[in-house]
N, C-alpha and C positions, 0 to 999 in steps of 0.2 A: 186911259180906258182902252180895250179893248178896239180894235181898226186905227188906233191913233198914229200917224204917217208923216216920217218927214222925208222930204225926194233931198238930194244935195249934190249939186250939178259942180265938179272937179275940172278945172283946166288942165289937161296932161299932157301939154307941150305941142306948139304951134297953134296948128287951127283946130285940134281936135280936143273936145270935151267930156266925162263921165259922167255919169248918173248913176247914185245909189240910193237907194231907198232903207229906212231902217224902220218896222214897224212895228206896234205892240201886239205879241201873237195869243194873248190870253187875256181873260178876265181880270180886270184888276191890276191890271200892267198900265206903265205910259211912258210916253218917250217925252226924257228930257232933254235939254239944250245946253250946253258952256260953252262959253270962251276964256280961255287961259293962256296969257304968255303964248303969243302966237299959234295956237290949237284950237281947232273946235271940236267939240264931243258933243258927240249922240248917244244918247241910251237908251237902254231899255232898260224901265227900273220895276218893282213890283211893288206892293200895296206898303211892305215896310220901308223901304226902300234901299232894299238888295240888290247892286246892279245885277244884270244877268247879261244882258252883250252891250258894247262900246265900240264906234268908229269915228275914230282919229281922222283927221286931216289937217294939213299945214293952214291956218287963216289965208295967206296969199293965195293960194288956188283954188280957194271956194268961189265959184260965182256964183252961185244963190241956194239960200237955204230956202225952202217952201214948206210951211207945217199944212197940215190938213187933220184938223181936230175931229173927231167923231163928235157928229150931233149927242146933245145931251138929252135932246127931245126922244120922248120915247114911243111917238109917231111923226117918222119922219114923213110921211106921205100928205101928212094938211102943212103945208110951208105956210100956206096965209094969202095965197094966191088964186084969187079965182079964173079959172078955168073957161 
């Protein structure tokens, strides 16, 4: 759906790390996740499932993948907590 975000923090040698983010930028869209034969892939697919962009990385230099789903709720503002 639509805001749907995954961050993917890169080891690039020594002590310094990357972060990219790949996100669904339209209605209808969502990012999906693989692992294959040493690779992980991010996508962004669409409602049929057309990929539309992919980022590669080697498995050994991912340190963490983080999703962040868009709520499904269609008001996010009562979580259920009161105030």
């Amino acid at each position: 759906m639509k805001g749907d975000r995954v961050e993917i923090v890169v080891d690039v040698g020594g002590s310094a790390t990357r972060t990219y983010e790949v996100v669904a930028t339209r209605a209808g869209r969502r990012v999906e996740i693989g692992h294959r034969r040493g690779i992980v892939e991010v996508s962004e697919v669409t409602r049929t499932g057309t990929v539309v962009r992919t980022a590669r990385f080697m498995a050994n230099r991912v340190l963490a993948l983080v999703e962040h789903p868009v709520s499904d709720r269609r008001d996010d503002a009562s979580d259920g907590v009161a105030d």
